[in-house]
Backbone as CSV, one residue per row, in Angstrom:
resi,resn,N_x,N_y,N_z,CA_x,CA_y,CA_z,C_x,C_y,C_z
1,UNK,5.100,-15.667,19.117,5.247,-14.535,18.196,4.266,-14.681,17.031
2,UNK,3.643,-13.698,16.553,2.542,-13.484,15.317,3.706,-13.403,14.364
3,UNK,3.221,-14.228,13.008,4.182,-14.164,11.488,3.022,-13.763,11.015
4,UNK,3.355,-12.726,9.918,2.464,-12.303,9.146,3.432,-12.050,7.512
5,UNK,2.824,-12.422,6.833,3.432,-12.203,5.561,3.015,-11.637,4.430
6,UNK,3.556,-10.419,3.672,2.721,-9.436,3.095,3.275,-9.405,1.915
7,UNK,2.622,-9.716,0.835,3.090,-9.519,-0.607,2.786,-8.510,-0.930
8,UNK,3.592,-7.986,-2.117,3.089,-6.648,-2.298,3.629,-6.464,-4.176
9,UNK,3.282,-5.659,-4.645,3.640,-5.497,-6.053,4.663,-4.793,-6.281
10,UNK,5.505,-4.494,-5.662,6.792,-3.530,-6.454,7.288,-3.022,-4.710
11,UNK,8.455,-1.958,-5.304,9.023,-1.429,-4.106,8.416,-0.053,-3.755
12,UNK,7.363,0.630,-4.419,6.509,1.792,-3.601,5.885,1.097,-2.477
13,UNK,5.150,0.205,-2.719,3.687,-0.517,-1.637,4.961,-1.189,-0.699
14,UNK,6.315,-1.591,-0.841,6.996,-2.314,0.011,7.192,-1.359,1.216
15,UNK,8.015,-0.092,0.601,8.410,0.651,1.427,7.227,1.381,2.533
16,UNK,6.501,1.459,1.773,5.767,1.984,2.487,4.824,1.175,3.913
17,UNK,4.402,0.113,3.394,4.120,-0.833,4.549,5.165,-1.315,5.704
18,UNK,6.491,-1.085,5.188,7.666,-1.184,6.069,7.446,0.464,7.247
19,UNK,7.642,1.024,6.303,7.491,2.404,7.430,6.119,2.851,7.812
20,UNK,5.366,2.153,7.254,3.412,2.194,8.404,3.553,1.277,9.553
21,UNK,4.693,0.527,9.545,5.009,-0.846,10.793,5.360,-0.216,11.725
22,UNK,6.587,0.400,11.239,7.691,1.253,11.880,6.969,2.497,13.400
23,UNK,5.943,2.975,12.078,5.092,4.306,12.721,4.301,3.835,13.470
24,UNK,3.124,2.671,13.572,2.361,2.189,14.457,2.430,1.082,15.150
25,UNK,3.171,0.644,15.121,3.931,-0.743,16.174,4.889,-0.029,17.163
26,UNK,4.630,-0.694,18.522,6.121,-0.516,19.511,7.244,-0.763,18.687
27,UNK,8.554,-0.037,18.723,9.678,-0.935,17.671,10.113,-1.981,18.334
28,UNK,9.859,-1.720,20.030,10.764,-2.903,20.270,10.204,-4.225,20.462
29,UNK,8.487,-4.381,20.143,7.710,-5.360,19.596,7.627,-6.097,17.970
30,UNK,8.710,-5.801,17.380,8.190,-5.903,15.408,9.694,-6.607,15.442
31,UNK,9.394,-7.508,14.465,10.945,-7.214,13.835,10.588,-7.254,12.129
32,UNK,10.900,-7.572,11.287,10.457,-7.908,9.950,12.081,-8.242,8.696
33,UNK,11.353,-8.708,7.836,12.524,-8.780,6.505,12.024,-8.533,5.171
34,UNK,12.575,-7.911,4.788,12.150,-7.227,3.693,12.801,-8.525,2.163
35,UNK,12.272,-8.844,1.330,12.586,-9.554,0.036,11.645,-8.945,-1.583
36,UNK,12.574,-9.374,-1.810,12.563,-8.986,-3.148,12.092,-10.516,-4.226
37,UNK,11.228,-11.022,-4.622,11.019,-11.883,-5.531,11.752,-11.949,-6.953
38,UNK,12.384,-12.466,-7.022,12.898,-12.569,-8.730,13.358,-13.734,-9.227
39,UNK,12.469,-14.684,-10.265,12.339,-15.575,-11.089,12.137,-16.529,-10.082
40,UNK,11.359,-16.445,-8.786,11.685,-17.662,-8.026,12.399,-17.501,-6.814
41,UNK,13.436,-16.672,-7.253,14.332,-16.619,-6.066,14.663,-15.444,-5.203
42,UNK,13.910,-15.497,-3.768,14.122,-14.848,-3.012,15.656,-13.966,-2.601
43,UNK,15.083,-12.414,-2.519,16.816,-12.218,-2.533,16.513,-10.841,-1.571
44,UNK,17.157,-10.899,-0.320,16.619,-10.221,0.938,16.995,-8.747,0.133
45,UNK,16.118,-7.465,0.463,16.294,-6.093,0.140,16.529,-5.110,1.692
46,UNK,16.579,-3.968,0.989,17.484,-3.073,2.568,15.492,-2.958,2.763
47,UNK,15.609,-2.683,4.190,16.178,-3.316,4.882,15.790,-4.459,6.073
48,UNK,16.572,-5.089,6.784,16.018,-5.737,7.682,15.932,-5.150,9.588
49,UNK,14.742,-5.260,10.295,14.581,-4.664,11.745,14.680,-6.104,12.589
50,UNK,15.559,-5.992,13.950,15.203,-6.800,14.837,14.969,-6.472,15.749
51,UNK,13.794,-7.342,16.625,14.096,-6.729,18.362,14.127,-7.856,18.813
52,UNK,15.101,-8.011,19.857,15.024,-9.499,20.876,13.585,-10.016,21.642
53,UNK,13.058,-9.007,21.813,11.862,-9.120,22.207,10.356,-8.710,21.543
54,UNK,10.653,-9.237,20.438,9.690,-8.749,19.001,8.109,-9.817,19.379
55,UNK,7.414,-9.399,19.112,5.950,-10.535,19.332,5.003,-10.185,17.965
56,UNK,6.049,-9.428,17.016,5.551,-9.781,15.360,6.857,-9.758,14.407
57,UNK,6.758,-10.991,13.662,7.593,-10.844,12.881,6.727,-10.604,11.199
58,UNK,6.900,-9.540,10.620,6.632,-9.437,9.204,7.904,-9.759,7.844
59,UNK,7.246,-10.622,7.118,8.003,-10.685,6.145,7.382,-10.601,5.009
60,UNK,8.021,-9.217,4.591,7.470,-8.493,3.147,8.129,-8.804,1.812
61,UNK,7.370,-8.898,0.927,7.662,-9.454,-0.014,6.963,-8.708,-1.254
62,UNK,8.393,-7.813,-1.934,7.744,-7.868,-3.535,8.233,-8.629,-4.342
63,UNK,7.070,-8.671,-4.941,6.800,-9.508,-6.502,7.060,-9.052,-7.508
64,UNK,7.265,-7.518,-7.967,8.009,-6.912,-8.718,6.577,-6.868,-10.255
65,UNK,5.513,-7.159,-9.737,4.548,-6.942,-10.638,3.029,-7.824,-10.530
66,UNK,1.834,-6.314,-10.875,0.908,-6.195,-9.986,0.163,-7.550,-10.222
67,UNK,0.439,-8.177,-11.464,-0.557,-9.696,-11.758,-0.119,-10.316,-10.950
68,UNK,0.971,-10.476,-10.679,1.727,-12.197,-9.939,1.741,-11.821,-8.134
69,UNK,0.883,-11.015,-7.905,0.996,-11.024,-6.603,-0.070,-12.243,-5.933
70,UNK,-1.521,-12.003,-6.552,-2.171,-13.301,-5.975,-1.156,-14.601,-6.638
71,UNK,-0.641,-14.892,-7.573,-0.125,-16.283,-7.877,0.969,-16.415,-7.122
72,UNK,1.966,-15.483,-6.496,2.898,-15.712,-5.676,2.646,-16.167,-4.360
73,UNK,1.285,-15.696,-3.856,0.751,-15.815,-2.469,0.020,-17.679,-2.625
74,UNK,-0.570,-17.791,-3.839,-1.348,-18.853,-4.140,0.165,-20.519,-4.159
75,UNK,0.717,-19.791,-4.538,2.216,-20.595,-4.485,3.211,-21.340,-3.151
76,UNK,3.169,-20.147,-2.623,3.828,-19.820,-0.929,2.548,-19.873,0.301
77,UNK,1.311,-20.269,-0.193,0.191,-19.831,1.321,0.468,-21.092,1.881
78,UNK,0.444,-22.264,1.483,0.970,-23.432,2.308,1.647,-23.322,3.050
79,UNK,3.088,-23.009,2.481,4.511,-23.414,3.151,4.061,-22.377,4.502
80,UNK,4.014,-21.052,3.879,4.017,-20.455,4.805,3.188,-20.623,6.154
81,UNK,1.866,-21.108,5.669,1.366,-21.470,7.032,1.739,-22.347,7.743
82,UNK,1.913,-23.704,7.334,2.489,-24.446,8.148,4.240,-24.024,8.254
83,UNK,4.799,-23.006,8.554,5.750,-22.400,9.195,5.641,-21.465,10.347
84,UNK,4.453,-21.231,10.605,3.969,-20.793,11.736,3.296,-19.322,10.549
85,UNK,3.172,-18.953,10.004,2.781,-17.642,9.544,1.142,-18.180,9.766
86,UNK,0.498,-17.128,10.779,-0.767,-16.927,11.277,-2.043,-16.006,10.033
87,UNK,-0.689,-15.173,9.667,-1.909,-14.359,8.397,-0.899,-14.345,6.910
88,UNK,-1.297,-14.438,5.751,-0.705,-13.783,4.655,-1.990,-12.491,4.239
89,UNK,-1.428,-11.675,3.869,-1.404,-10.352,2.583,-1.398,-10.163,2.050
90,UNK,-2.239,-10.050,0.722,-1.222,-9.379,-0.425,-1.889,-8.167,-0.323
91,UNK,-0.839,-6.783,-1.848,-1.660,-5.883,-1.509,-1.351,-5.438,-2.930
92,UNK,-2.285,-4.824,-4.235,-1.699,-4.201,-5.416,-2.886,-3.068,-6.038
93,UNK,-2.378,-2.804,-6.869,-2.654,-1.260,-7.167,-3.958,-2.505,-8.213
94,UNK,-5.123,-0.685,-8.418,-6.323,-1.575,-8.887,-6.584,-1.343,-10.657
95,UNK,-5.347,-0.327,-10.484,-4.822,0.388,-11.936,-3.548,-0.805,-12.658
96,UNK,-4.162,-1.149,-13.408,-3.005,-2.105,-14.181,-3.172,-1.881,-15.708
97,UNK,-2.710,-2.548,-16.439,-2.539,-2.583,-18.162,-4.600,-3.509,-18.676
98,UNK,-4.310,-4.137,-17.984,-5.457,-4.921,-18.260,-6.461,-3.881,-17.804
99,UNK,-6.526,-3.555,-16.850,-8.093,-2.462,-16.440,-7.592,-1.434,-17.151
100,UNK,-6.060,-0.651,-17.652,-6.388,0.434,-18.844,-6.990,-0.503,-20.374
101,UNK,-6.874,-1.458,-20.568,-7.592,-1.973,-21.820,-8.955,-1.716,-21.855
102,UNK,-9.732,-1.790,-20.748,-10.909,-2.831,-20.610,-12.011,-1.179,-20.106
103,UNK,-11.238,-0.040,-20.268,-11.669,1.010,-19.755,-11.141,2.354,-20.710
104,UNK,-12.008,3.644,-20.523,-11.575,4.720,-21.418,-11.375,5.605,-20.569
105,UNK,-10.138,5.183,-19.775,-9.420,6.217,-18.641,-9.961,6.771,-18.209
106,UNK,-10.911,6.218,-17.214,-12.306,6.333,-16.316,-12.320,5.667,-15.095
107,UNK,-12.427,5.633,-14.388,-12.589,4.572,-12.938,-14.086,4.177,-13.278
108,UNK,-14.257,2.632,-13.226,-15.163,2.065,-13.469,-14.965,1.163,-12.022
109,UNK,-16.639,1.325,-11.279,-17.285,0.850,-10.069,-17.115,-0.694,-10.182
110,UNK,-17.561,-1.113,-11.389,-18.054,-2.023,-12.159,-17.216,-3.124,-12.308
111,UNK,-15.820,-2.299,-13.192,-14.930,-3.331,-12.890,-14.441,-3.604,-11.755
112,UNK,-13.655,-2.756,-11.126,-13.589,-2.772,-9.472,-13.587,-3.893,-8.616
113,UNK,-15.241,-3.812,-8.715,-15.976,-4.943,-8.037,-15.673,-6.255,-9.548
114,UNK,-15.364,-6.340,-10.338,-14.769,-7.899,-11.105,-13.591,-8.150,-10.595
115,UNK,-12.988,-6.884,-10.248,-11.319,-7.158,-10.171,-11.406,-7.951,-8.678
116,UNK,-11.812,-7.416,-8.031,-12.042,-7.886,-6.495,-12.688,-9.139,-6.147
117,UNK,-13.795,-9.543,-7.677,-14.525,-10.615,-7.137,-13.911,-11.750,-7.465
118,UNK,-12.968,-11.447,-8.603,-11.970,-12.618,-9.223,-10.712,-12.781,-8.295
119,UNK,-10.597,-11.814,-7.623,-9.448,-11.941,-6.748,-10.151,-12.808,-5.418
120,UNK,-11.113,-12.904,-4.942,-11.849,-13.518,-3.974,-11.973,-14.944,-4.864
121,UNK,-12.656,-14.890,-5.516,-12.535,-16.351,-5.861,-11.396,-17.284,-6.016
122,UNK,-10.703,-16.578,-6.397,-9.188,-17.316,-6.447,-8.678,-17.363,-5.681
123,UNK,-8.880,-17.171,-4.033,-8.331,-16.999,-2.550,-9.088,-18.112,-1.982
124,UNK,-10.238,-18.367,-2.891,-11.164,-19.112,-1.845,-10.960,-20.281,-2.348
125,UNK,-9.948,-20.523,-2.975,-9.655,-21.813,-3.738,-8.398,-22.269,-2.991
126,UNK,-7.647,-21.436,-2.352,-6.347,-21.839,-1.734,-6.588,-22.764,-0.396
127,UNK,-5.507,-22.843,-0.121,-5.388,-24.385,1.205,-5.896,-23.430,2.261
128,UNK,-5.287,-22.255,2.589,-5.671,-21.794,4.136,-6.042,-20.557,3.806
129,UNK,-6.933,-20.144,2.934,-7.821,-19.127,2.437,-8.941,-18.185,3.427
130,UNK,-9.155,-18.945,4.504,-9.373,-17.824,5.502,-8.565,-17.310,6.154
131,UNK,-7.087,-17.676,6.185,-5.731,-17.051,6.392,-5.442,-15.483,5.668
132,UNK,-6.301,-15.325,4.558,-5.808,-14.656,3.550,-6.607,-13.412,3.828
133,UNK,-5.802,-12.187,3.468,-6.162,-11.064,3.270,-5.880,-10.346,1.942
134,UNK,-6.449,-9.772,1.036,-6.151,-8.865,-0.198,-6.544,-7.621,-0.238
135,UNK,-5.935,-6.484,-0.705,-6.353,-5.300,-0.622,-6.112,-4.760,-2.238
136,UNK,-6.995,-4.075,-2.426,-6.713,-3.727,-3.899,-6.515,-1.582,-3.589
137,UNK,-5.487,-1.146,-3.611,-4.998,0.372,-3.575,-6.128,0.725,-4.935
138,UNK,-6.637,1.754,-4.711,-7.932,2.011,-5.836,-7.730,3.747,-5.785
139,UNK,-6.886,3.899,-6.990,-6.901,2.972,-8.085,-5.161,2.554,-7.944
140,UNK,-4.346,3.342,-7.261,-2.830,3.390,-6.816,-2.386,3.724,-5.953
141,UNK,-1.365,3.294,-5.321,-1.336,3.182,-3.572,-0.881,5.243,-3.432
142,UNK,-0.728,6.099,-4.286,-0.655,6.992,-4.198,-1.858,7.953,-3.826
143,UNK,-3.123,6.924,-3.892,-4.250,7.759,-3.662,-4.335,7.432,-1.819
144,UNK,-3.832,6.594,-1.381,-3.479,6.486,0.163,-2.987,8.094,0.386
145,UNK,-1.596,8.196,-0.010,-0.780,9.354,0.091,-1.511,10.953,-0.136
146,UNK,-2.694,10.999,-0.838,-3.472,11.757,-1.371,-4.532,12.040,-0.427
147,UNK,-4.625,10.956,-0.062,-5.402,11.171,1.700,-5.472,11.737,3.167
148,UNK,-4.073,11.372,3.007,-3.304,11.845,4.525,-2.870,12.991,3.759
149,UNK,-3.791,14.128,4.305,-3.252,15.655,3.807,-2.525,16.139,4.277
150,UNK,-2.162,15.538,5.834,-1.260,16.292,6.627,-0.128,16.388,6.125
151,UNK,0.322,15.241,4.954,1.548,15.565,4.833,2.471,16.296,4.052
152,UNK,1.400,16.891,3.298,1.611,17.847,2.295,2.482,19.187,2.791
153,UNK,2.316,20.148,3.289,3.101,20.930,4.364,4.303,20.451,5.100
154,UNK,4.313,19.218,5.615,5.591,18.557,5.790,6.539,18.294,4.990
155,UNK,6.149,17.855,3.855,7.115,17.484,2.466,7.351,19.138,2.242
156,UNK,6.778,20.150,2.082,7.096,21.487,1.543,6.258,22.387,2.270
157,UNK,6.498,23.188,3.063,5.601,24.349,4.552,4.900,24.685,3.057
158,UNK,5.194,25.375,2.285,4.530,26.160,0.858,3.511,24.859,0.000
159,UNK,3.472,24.023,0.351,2.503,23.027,0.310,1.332,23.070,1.315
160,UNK,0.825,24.017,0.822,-0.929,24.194,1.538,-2.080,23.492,0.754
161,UNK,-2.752,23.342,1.528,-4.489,22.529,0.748,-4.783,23.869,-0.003
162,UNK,-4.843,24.953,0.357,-5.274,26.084,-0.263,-4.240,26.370,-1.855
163,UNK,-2.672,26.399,-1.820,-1.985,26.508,-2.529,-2.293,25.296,-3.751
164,UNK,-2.546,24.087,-3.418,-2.632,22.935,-4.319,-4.153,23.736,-5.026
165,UNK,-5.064,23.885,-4.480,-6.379,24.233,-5.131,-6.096,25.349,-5.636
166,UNK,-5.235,26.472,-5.301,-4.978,27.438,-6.595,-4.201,26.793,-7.713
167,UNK,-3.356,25.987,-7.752,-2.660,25.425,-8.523,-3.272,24.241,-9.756
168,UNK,-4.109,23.647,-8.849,-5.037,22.258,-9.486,-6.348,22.171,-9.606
169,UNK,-7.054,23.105,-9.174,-8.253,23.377,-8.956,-9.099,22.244,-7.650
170,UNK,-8.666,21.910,-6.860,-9.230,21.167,-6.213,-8.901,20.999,-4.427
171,UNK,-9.974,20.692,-3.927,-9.454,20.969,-2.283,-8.839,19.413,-1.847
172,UNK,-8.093,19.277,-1.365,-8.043,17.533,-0.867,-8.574,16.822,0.015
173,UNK,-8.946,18.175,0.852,-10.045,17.728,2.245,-11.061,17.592,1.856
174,UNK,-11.903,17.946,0.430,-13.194,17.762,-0.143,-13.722,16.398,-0.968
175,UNK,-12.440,15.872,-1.129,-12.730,14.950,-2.263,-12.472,13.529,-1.915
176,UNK,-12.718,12.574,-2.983,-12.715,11.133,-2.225,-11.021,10.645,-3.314
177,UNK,-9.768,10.747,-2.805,-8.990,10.552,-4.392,-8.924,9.135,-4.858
178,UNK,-9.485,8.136,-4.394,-9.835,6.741,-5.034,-10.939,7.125,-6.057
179,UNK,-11.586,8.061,-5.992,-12.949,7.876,-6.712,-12.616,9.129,-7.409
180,UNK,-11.428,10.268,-7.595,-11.522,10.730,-8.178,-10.232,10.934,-9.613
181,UNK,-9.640,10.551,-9.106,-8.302,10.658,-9.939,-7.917,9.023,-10.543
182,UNK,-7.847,8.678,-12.005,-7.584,7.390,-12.823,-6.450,6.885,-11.922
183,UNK,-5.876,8.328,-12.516,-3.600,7.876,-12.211,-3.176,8.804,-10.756
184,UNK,-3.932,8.392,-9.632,-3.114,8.910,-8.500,-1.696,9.123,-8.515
185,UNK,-1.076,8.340,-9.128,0.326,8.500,-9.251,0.361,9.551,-9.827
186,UNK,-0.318,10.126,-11.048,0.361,11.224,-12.007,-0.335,12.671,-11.032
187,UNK,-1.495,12.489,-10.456,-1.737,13.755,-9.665,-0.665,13.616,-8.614
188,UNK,-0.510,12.812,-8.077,0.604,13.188,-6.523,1.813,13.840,-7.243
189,UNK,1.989,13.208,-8.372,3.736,13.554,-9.397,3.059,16.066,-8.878
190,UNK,2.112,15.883,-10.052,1.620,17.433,-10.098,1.930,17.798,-9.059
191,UNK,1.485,17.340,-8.021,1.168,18.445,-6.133,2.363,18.609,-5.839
192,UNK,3.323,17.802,-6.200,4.858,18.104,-5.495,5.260,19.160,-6.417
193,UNK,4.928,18.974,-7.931,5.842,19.715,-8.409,5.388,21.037,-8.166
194,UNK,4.037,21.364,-7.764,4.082,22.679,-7.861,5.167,23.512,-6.930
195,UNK,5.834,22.756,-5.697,6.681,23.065,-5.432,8.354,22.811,-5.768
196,UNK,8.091,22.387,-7.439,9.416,21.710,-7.404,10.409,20.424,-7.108
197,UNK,9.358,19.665,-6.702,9.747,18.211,-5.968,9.279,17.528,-7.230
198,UNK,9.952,16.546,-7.426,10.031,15.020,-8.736,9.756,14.360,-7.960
199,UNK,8.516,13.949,-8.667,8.046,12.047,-8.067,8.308,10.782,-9.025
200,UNK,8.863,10.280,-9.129,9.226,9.103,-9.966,8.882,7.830,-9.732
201,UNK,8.670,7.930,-8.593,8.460,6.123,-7.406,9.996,5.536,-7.302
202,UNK,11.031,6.379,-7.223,12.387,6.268,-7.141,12.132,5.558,-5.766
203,UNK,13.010,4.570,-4.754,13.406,4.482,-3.483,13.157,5.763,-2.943
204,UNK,14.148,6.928,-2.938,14.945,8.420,-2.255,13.368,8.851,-2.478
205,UNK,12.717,8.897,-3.302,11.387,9.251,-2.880,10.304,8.923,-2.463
206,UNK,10.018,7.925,-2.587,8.813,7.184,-1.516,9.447,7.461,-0.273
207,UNK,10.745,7.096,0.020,10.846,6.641,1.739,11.322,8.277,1.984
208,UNK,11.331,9.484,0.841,11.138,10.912,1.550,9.861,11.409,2.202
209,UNK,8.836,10.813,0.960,7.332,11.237,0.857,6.849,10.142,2.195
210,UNK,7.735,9.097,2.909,7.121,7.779,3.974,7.278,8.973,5.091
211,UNK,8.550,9.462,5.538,9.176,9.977,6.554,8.751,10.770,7.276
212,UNK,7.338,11.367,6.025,6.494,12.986,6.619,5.167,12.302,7.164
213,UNK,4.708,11.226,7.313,3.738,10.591,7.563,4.128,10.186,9.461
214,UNK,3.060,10.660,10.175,3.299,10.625,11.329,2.324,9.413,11.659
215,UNK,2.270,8.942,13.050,1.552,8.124,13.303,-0.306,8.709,13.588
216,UNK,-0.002,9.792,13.928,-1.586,10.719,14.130,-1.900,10.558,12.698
217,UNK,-0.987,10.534,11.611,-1.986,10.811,10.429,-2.489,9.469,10.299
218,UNK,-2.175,8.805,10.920,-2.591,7.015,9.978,-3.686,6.782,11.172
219,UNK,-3.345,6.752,12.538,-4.215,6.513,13.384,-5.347,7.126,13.676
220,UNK,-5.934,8.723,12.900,-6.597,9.492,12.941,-7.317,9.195,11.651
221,UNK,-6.962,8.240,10.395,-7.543,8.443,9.488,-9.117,7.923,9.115
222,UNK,-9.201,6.807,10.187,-10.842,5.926,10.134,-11.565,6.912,10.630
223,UNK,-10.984,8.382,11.437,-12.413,8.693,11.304,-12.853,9.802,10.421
224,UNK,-12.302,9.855,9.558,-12.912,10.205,7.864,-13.661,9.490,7.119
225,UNK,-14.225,9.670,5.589,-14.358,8.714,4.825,-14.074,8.386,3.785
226,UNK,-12.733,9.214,3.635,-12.367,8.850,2.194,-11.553,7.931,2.141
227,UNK,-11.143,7.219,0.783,-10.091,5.852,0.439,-10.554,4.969,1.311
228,UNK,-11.431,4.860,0.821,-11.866,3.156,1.830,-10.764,1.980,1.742
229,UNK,-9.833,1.947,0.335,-9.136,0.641,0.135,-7.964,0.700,1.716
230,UNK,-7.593,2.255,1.676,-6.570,2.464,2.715,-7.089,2.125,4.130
231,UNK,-8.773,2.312,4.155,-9.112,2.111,5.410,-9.134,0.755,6.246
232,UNK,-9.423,-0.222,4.475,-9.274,-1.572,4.725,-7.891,-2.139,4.706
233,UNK,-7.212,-1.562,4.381,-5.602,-1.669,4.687,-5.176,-1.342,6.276
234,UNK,-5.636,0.215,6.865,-5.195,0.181,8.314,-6.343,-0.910,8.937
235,UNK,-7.357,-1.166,9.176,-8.542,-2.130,9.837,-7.591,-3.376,9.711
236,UNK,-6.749,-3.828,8.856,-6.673,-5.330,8.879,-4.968,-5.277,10.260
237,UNK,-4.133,-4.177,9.762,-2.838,-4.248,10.467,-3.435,-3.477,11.855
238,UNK,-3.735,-2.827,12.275,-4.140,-2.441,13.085,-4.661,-3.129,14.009
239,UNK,-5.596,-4.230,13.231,-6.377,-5.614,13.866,-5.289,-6.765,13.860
240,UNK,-4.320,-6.863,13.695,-3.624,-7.892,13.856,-3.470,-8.332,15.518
C-alpha cells in the first residue's frame, strides 16, 4: 500500500483535498484519516474512509496555521518515513500576514519566488527531502475554486460566466485568478453573493462549494493554463 501524508494549513485546504481524493481515486482503492494538529497533539477530525482493499492510504493533516505547516512536516518527515509513508505534502496559501506586510496589496512575482525559494531551502535541509512535496495556493486555495468554472452554475444555474461579468466586470474563462486577484477568498465571497450565497470558509461551505466539483472538472483542467499552483497540485496526486 502507498502512505502519503499531506499537511495542510487549516480546514478549507483539508476538506478539500479530502474530496479531490474522493473524486479522482477508485473509492474502493483509498482509504485516508483526517487530523487535526493542536499544541502537539493529534486529534482525529470527521472524517475517516476505509476500504479493505485500499492500495493508498492518505493521512491529512491540519496545522491550523499557514507558518507552521513546513515546521510541522520538518518535525514529523522522519517518523513518518520510516513508517512506511512513501511521500509527505504540505500545502498553504501564498497570502499570509507576513507577505501582506512586505507588500501594498499587490501580488508580487518577486516575492512569490522568495516565498518558494525559502520554502525549498528549508526542505532541502530535512532527512528525506526528496520525499517532500510543497505547494504554495497563489495567492489562496480559493483561486483553485476560481478556476474550475464549471462550478459556478452548479452551486447556483443563475450563476453564469456571463452573469458574474455583468456583475464584476470580468470573464473567468479570460483570466489567470492566481495572477489576478490579492484575496481570492474575498472575490469567490463576491461571485456567490451575487446570488445570495455566504462564503465564510465555514465547514457547511467549503464541503457545499467541494460537492459541485466533478471529476471532469479536475481531470480536464491541465489542459488549460491558468493557476499553475493548482496544476502543480493535480501533477503531483495524480502522479502518485
Amino acid at each position: 500500500m502507498k502512505k502519503i501524508a499531506v499537511f495542510v494549513e487549516g480546514q478549507t485546504e483539508l476538506i478539500f483535498v479530502r474530496e479531490y481524493i474522493l473524486k479522482v481515486y477508485d473509492n474502493s482503492k483509498i482509504s485516508f484519516l483526517c487530523i487535526k494538529l493542536i499544541s502537539d497533539d493529534m486529534r482525529e477530525v470527521p472524517y475517516k474512509y476505509e476500504s479493505p482493499i485500499a492500495e493508498y492510504f492518505f493521512l491529512l493533516i491540519d496545522v491550523s496555521n499557514d507558518s507552521k505547516v513546513l515546521s510541522a512536516i520538518r518535525d514529523r518527515e522522519k517518523h513518518l518515513i520510516d513508517s512506511g509513508f512513501g511521500k509527505v505534502i504540505g500545502i498553504r496559501d501564498m497570502y499570509c500576514r507576513e507577505y501582506d506586510e512586505k507588500t501594498d496589496k499587490q501580488i508580487s512575482e518577486q516575492l512569490n519566488e522568495q516565498f518558494v525559494k525559502a520554502a525549498n531551502q528549508e526542505i532541502s535541509k530535512m532527512y528525506n527531502y526528496t520525499k517532500i512535496k510543497f505547494i504554495f495556493s497563489i495567492m489562496e486555495i480559493e483561486a483553485w475554486f476560481l478556476s474550475l468554472i464549471g462550478i459556478f452554475n452548479k452551486i447556483d444555474p443563475n450563476l453564469t460566466l456571463e452573469i458574474i461579468k455583468e456583475h464584476l466586470g470580468y470573464n473567468l474563462a479570460e483570466i489567470d485568478p492566481q495572477k489576478e486577484f490579492y484575496r481570492p477568498s474575498v472575490e469567490f465571497a463576491k461571485i456567490l453573493g451575487v446570488v445570495g450565497i455566504e462564503y465564510k470558509k465555514k465547514k457547511s461551505n467549503v464541503e457545499a462549494i467541494c460537492s459541485k466539483i466533478d471529476p471532469e472538472d479536475i481531470l480536464g483542467f491541465n489542459d488549460g493554463k491558468s493557476c499553475e499552483s493548482f496544476r502543480k497540485f493535480n501533477n503531483i496526486f495524480l502522479g502518485l
